[in-house]
N, C-alpha and C positions, 0 to 999 in steps of 0.2 A: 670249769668242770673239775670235780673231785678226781682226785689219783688213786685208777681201779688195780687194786691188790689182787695178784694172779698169785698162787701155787700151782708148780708144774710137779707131776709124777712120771716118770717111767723109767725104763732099764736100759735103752738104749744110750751112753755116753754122748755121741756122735748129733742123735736127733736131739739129745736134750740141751745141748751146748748152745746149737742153731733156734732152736726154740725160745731160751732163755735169749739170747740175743736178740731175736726178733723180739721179744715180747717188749725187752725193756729199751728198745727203737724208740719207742714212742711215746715222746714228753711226761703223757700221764699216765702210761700205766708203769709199775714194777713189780717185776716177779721174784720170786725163788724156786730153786729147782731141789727135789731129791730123785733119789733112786730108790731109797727106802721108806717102806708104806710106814713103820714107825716112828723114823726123825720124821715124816711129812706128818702124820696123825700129830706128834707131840708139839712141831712150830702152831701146826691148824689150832688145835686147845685154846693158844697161845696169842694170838692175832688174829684181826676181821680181816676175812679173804672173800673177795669178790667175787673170782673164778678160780677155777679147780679145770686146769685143763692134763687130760690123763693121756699120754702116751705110747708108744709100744711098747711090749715087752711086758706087760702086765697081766698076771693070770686072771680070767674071766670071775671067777671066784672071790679072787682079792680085789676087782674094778669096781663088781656088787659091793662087796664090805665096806672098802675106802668112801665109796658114792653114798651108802648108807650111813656111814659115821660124820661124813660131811654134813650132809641133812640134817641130820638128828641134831648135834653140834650148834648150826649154823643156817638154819631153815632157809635164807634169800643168798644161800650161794648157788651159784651157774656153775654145773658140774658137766665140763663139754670133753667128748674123744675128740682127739686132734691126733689124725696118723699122717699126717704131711699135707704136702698139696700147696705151697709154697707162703710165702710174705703174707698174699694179697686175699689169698682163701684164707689163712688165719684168722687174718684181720675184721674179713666180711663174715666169719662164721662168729665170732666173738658180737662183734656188733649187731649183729642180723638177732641173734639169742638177747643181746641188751635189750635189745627194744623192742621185741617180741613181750618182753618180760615188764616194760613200763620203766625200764631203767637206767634209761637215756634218752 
C-alpha cells in the first residue's frame, strides 16, 4: 500500500499535536500540521496530499475557502472535519471515506 499524504489544519495547539501523532502512528500514512490556512495553502501548491483533515477552531468561512482551494488544486483529495472522537474513530472515519471513494 502506497503512503497516504495527510495535511492537518486547525487552531487548536493541543488537538493538533495529538492528531499529528495519531496520524503518523500508522506505518503508512504521514501528515503535517498548520495552524495557518496560508503556510497550509502554500505547502498544499506544493505536494500531493491525499487527505486534508480540518480541525477545530477554524472559521466556517475560511473551512469553505480552504475546502474549495483544495478541490480546485487537487480534485481526488478527501477533505474530512475531524473534531475528536478519539484514535479508532479517526482512523474508521478516514478509511470508511477511502473506500467509499474507490481508494483503497
Amino acid at each position: 500500500m502506497k503512503t497516504l499524504e495527510f495535511l492537518l489544519l486547525g487552531k487548536n495547539e493541543a488537538i493538533m499535536a495529538i492528531l499529528l501523532r495519531l496520524v503518523n502512528a500508522y506505518e503508512d500514512w504521514n501528515a503535517v500540521a498548520f495552524s495557518s490556512e496560508t503556510e497550509a495553502q502554500d505547502y498544499f501548491q506544493n505536494h500531493k496530499i491525499d487527505v486534508v483533515l480540518l480541525s477545530s477552531g477554524i472559521e466556517d468561512h475560511v473551512e469553505k475557502e480552504f475546502t474549495l482551494f483544495c478541490l480546485k488544486q487537487q480534485p481526488d483529495v478527501e477533505v474530512i472535519e475531524h473534531f475528536g472522537g478519539g484514535s479508532g474513530l479517526l482512523k474508521s472515519e478516514i478509511l470508511h471515506r477511502l473506500h467509499l471513494k474507490g481508494k483503497i
